[in-house]
C-alpha positions in Angstrom: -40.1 10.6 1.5 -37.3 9.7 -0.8 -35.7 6.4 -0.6 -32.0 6.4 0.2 -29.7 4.6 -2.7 -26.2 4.2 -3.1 -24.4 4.4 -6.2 -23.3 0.6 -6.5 -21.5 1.5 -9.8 -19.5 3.8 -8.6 -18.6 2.0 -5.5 -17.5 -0.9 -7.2 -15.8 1.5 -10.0 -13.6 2.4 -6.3 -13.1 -1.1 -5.2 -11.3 -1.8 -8.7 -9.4 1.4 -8.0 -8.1 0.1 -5.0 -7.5 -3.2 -5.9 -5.4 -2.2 -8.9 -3.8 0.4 -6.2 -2.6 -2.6 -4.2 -1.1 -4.2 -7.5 0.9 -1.1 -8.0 2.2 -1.1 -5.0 3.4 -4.4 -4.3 4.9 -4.2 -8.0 6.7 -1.4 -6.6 7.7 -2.9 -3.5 9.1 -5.7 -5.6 11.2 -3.5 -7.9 11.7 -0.6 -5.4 15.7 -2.2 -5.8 16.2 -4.0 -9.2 14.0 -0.9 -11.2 13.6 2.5 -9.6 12.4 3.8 -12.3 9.3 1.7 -13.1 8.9 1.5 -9.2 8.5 5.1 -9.3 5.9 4.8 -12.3 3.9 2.3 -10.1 3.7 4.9 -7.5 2.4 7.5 -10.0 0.0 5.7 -11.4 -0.9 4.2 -7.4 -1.5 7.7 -6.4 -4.5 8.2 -9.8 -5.8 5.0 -9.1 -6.0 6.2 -5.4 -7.4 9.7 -6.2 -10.2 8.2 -8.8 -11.3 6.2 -5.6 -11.6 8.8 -3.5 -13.3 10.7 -6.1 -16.2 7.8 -6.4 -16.0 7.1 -2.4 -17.0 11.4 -2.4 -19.6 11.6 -4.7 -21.6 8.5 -3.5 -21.2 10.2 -0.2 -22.4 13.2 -1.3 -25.3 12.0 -3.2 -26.6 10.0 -0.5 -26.4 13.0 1.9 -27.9 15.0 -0.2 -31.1 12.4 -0.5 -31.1 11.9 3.4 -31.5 15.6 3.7 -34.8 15.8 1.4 
C-alpha cells in the first residue's frame, strides 16, 4: 500500500501566494482613491498571485488523489 504524502513545497509555495495576495489587496484598497492606476496593477498582479495558488492548492490535490486511489 502506498503511503499518502502531500506536497509541503508546494503548499507553502500557495500560502506565500496568498499572503502576498492579501498585500496586493490592501495596497489597493489604500490607493483605490489617491492612485487608480497602480490600484488597478495590484489587482492584476492579485489575480496571478491568486491563480498560481490555486494552481499548487490543484496539483497537491491531485497528486494525493491519485496515491489514495493505488
Amino acid at each position: 500500500m502506498a503511503q499518502n504524502q502531500i506536497d509541503v513545497n508546494q503548499l507553502n509555495q500557495a500560502k506565500a501566494n496568498v499572503t502576498l495576495t492579501e498585500s496586493l489587496l490592501t495596497q489597493a484598497i489604500e490607493k483605490s482613491s489617491s492612485d487608480p492606476t497602480l490600484a488597478q496593477e495590484a489587482i492584476k498582479q492579485a489575480t496571478n498571485e491568486i491563480a498560481q495558488a490555486q494552481t499548487a492548492v490543484s496539483q497537491v490535490q491531485s497528486a494525493f488523489l491519485a496515491q489514495k486511489s493505488e
